[in-house]
GULO-404555 format. One record per residue: x, y, z of N, C-alpha, C, O in turn; residue in one letter. Coordinates in steps of 0.001 Angstrom, whole numbers, plus 500000, padded with zeros to 6 digits. Layout:
N
XYZXYZXYZXYZa;...
***
This chain:
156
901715852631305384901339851679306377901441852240307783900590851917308611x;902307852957308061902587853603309257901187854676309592900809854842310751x;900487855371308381899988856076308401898437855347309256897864855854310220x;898058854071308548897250853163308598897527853038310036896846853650310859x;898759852064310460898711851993312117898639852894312704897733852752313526x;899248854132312802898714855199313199897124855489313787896732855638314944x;896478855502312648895178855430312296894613854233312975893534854558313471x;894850853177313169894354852126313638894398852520315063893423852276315773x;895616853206315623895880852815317055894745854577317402893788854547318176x;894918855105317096893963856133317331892355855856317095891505856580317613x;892074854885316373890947853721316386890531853380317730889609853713318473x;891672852488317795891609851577319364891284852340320468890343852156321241x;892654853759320509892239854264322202890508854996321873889613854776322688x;890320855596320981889046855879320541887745854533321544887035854607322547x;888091853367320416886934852607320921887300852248322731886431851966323555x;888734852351323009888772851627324642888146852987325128887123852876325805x;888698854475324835887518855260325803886325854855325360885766854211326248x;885874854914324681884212855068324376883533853448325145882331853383325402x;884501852216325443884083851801326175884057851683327271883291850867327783x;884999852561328107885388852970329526884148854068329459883338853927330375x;883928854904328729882884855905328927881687854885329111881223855028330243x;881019853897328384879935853442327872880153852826329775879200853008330532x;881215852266330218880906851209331131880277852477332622879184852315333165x;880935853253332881881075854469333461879379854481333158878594853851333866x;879051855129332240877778855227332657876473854190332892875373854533333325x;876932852656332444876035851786332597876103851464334333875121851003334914x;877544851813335129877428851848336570876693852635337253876240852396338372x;876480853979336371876037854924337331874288854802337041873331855213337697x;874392853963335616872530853479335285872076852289336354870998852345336946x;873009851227336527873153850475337252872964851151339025872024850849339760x;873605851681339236873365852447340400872084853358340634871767853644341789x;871385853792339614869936854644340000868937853470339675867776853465340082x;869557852368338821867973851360339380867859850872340753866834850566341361x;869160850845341172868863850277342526868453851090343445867904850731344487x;868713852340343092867976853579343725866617853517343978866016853556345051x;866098853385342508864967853480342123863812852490343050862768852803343623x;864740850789342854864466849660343151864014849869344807862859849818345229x;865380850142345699865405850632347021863745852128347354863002852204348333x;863770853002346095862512853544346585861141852655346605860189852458347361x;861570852272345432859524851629345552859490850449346023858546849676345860x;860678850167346748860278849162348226859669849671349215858746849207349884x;860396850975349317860106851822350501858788851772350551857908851130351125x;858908852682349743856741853209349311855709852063349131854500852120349355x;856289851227348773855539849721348843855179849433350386854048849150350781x;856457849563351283856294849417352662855230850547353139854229850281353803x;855598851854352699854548852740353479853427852460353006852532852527353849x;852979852058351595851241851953351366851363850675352436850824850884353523x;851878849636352293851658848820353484851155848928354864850326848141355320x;851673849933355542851532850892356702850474851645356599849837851963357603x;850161852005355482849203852878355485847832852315355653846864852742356282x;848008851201354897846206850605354568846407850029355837845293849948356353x;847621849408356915847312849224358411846321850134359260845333849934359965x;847079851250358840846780852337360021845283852688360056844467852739360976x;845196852945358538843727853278357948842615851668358116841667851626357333x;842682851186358509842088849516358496841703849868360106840543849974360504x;843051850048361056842946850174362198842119851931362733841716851861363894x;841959852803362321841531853674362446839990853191362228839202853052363164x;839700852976360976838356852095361126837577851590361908836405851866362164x;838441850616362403838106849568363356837607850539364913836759850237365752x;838489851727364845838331852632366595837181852999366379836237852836367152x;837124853836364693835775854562364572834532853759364275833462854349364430x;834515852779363962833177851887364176832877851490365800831777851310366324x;834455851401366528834103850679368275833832852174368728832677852156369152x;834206853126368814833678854519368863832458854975368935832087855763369804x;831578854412367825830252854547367160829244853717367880828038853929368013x;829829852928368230829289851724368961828900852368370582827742852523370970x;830106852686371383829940853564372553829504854223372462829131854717373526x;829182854768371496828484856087371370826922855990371558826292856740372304x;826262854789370654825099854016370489825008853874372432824037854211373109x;826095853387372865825852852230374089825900853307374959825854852888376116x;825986854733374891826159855606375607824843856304375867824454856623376990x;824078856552374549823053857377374245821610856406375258820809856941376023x;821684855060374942820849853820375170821157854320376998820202854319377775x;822197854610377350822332854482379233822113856119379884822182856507381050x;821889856707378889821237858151379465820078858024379039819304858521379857x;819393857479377897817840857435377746817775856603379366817169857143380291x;818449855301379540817674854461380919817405855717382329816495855988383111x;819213856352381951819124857087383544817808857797383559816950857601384420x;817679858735382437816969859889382472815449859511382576814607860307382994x;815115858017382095813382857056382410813531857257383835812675857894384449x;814851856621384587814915856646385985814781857920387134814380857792388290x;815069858716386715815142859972386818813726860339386972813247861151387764x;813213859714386212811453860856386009810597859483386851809419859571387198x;811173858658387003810367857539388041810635857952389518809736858068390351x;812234858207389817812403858742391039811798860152390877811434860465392011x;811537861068390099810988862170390788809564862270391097809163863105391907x;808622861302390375807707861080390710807018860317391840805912860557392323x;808212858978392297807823858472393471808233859579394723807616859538395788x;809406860634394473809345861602395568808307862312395642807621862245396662x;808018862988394794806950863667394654805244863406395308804356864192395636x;805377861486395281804377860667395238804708860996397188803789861540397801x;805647860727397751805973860491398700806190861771399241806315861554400446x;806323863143399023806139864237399972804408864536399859803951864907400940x;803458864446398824802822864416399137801667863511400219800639863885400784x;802299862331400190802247861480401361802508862256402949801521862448403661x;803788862643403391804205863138403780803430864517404227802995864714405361x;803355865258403339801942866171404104800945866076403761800412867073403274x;800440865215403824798895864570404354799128864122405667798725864682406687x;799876862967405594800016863050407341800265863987408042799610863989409084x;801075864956407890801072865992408349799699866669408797799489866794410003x;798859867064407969797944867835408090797032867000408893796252867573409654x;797039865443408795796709864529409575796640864843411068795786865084411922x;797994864718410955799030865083412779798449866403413092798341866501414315x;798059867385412520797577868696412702796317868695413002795956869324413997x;795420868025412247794072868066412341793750867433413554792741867867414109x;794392866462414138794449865182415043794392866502416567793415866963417157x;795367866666416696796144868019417402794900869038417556794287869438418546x;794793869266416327793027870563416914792033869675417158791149870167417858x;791860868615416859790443868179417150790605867668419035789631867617419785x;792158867322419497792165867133420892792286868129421552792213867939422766x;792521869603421072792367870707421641790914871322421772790437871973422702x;790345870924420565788867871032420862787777870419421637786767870875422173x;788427868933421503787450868260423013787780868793424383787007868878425337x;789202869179424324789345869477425824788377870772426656788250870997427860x;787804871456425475787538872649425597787933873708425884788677874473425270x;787179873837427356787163874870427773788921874859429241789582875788429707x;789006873081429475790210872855430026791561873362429585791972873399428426x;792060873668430452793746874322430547794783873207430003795202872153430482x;795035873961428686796279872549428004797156872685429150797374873600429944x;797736871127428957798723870852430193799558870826428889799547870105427891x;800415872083429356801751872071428217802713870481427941802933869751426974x;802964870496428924803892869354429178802875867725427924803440866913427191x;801903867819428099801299866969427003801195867169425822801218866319424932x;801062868398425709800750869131424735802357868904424098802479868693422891x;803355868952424840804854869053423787805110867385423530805569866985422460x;804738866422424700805153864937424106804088865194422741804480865221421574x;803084865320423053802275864664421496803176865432420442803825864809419603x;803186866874420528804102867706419311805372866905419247805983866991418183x;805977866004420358807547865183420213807096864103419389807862863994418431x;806448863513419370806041862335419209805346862588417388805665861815416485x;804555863591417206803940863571415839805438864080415208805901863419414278x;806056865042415623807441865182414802808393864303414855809354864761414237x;808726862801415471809118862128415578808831861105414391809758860695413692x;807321860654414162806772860040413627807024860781412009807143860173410945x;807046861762412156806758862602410159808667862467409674809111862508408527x;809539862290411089810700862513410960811088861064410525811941860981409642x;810512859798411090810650858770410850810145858303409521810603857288408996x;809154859071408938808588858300407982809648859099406699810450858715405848x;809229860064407052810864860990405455811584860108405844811487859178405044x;812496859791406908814053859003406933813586857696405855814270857469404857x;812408856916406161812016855739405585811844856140403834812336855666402810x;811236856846404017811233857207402179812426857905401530812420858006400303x;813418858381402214814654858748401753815523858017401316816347858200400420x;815204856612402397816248855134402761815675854393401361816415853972400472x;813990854310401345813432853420399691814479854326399190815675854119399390x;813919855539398401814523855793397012816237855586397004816840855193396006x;816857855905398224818151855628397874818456854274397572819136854079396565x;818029853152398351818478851730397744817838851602396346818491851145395407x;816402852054396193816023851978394764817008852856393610816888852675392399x;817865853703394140818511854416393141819826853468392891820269853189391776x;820315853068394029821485852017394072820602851115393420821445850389392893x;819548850662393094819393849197392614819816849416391391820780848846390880x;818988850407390768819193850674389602819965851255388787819943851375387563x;820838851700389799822336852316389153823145850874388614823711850572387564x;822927850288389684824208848693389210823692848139388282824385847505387487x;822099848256388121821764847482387122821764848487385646821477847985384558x;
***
């Protein structure tokens, strides 16, 4: 009988380790689910973040695309504008010397009536003040259009 209790009690501490072992590791199983648990919150949070960021990245590169559209549309206008102002300059220096040649022709044809008479210098330089006055006035005037016409159409 002694042999038996013996045997019994070497039973017992047997099963109390093996359940101190068993508990021991159901803490430390217990402890990596929550590990586990604590990660794929995490990562739950970052795909969260992620499909933000990526949603919002979207959103720049479509408003992006858009300026881009709204960009291309305001250099086609400038560059229409551009070839309108170079043509009304263009329109307008040739204006510009015609009168000229005007003011010139004007100039020999009163040198030619006078004939054979002695230019009186002194007349001879008001009219030259006066036709360069006039060609000086009319550029200032067509300089003054296209610039407000360029301001018009810049604001607009």
């Amino acid at each position: 009988m002694e042999e038996e209790l013996r045997q019994a009690r070497l039973e017992v501490d047997a099963a109390v380790r093996d359940r101190f072992l068993t508990q021991l590791e159901v803490g430390k199983l217990t402890e990596e689910l929550e590990a586990l648990d604590m990660q794929r919150m995490r990562e739950a949070q970052a795909q969260v973040k992620a499909k933000t960021m990526l949603e919002q990245s979207r959103r720049e590169l479509e408003e992006e695309h858009r300026v881009q559209i709204w960009l291309r549309e305001q250099v086609n206008q400038l560059e229409h504008e551009m070839r309108l102002l170079v043509q009304t300059h263009q329109e307008d220096v040739a204006h510009l010397e015609a009168t000229s040649t005007r003011s010139r022709t004007t100039t020999q044809h009163t040198f030619a009536q006078r004939g054979n008479r002695e230019p009186n210098l002194l007349q001879l330089g008001e009219q030259y003040s006066q036709s360069t006055s006039r060609a000086w006035q009319e550029a200032a005037e067509a300089y003054q259009d296209h610039y407000v016409l360029l301001m018009f159409m810049w604001d607009t």
